[in-house]
C-alpha positions in Angstrom: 225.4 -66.4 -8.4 228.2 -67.2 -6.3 231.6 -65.0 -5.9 234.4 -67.0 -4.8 238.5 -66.8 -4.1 240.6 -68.9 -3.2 244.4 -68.8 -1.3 246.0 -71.7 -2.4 249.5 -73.3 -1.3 250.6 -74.5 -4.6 250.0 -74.4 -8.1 248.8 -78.1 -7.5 244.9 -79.3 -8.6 242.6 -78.5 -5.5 245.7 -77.5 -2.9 242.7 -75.2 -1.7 244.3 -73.8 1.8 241.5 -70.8 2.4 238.1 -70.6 0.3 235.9 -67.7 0.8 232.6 -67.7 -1.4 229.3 -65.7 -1.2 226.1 -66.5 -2.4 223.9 -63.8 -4.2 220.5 -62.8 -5.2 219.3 -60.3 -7.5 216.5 -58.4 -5.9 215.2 -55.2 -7.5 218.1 -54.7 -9.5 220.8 -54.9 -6.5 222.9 -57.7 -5.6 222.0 -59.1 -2.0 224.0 -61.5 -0.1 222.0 -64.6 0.9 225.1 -66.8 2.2 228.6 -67.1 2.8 231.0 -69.5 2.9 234.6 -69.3 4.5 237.4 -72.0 5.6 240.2 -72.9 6.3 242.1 -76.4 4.5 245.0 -78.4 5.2 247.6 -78.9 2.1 249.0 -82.1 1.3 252.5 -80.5 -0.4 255.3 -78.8 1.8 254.8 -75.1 2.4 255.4 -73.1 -0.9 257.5 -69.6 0.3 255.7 -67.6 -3.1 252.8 -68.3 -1.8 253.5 -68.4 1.9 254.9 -64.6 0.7 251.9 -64.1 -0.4 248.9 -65.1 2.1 251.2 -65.8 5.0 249.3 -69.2 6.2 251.5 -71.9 7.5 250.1 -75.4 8.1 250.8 -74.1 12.0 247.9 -71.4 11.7 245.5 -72.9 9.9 246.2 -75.9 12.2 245.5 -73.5 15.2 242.4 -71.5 12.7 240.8 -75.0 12.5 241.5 -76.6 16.0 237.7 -76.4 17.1 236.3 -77.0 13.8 235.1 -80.6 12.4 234.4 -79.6 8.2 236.9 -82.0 6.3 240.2 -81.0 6.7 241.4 -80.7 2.8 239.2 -78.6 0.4 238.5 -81.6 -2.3 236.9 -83.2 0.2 234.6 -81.0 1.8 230.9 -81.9 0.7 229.4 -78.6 2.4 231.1 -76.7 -0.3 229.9 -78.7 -2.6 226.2 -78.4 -0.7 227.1 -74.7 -1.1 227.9 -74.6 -4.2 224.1 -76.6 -5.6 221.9 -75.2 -7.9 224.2 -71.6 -8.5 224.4 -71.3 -12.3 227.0 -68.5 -12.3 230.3 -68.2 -10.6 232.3 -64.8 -10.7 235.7 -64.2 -9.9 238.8 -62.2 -10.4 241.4 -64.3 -12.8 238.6 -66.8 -12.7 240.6 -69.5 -14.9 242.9 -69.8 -10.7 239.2 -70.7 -9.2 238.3 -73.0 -11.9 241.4 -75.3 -12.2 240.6 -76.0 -8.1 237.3 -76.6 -8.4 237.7 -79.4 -11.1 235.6 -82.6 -11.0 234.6 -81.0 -8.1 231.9 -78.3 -8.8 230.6 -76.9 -12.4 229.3 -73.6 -13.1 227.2 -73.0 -16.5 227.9 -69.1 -16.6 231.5 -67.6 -15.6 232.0 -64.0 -14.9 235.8 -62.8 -14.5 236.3 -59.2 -13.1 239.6 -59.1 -14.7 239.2 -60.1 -18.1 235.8 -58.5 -18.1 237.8 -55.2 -17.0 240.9 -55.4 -19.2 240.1 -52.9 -21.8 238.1 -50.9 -19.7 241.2 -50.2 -16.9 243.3 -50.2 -19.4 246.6 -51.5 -17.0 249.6 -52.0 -19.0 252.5 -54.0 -18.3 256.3 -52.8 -18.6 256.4 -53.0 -22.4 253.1 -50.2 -22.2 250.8 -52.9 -23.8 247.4 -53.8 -22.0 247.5 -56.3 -19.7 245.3 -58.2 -17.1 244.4 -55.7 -14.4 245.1 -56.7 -11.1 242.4 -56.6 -8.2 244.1 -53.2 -6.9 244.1 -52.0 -9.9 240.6 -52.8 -10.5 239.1 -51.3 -7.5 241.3 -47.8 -8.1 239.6 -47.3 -11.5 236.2 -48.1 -10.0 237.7 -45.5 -6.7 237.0 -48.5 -4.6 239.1 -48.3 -1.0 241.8 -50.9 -0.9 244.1 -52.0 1.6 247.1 -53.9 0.7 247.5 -55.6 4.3 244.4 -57.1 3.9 244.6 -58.3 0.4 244.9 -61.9 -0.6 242.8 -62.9 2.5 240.3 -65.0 0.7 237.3 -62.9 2.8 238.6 -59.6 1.6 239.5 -60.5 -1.7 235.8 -61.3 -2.3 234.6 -58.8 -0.8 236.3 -56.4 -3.5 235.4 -58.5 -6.0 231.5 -58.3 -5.1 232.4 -54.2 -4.8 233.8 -54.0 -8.5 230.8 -56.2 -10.2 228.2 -54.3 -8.3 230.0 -51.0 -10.5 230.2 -53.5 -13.9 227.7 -52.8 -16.2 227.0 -56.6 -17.2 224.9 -57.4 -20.4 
């Protein structure tokens, strides 16, 4: 099983500019981590300011991130995540359908586990019209009274990390 997230520049197939992933076992009922995976990836499309709002990367500091680094410089063609990636059956992720457009013809995963859609009617967030709606990943981790800080969020790392907090609380089938 494999968690992953990924901070992306644009809404562009594989514009993968961070990727954070980590790998898991199940060992006496608890989830271990066995291996991680975290990088930083050039864009080939001008800066996007939503996103830039969002994760704050420029091309200027993940330029300076990556300056002693020699893993491909754009996410599609990196072969170690593929490598990575070998022989994991199941990937989980929050909005798992972001994840999966990136990772087209790229990697496949036979099982797919979102923490959003498998939390919607459990949160129960609504949206302004007080109908149900897709939780976010804070709102997520306050039902489950897991600690989050908003400064931190949308780092590819942390944003994991929450997610591997919330399905360790899930009771899966």
């Amino acid at each position: 099983m494999i968690i992953l997230d990924f901070e992306t520049n644009s809404h562009n197939e594989h514009d993968v500019i961070e990727a954070a992933a980590v790998k898991l076992e199940l060992v006496n009922g608890e989830y271990v981590v066995c291996d991680k995976f975290h990088r930083y990836y050039l864009s080939r499309y001008p800066v996007n300011p939503y996103s830039y709002e969002v994760h704050k990367l420029t091309p200027e500091a993940i330029l300076k991130i990556r300056q002693n680094s020699s893993y491909a410089s754009y996410f599609k063609e990196d072969e170690d995540f593929v490598e990575f990636c070998s022989g994991v059956e199941t990937l989980v992720a929050h909005n798992i359908s972001f994840e999966l457009r990136h990772l087209r013809q790229i990697v496949n995963f036979k099982n797919h586990i979102c923490t959003m859609k498998e939390n919607k009617h459990i949160v129960k967030a609504l949206n302004k019209n007080a109908k149900i709606k897709n939780p976010t990943l804070d709102e997520v981790c306050f039902y489950y009274g897991i600690e989050f800080d908003e400064n931190k969020h949308h780092s590819a790392t942390y944003d994991v990390s929450k997610t591997f907090e919330i399905l360790k609380r899930m009771k899966l089938n």
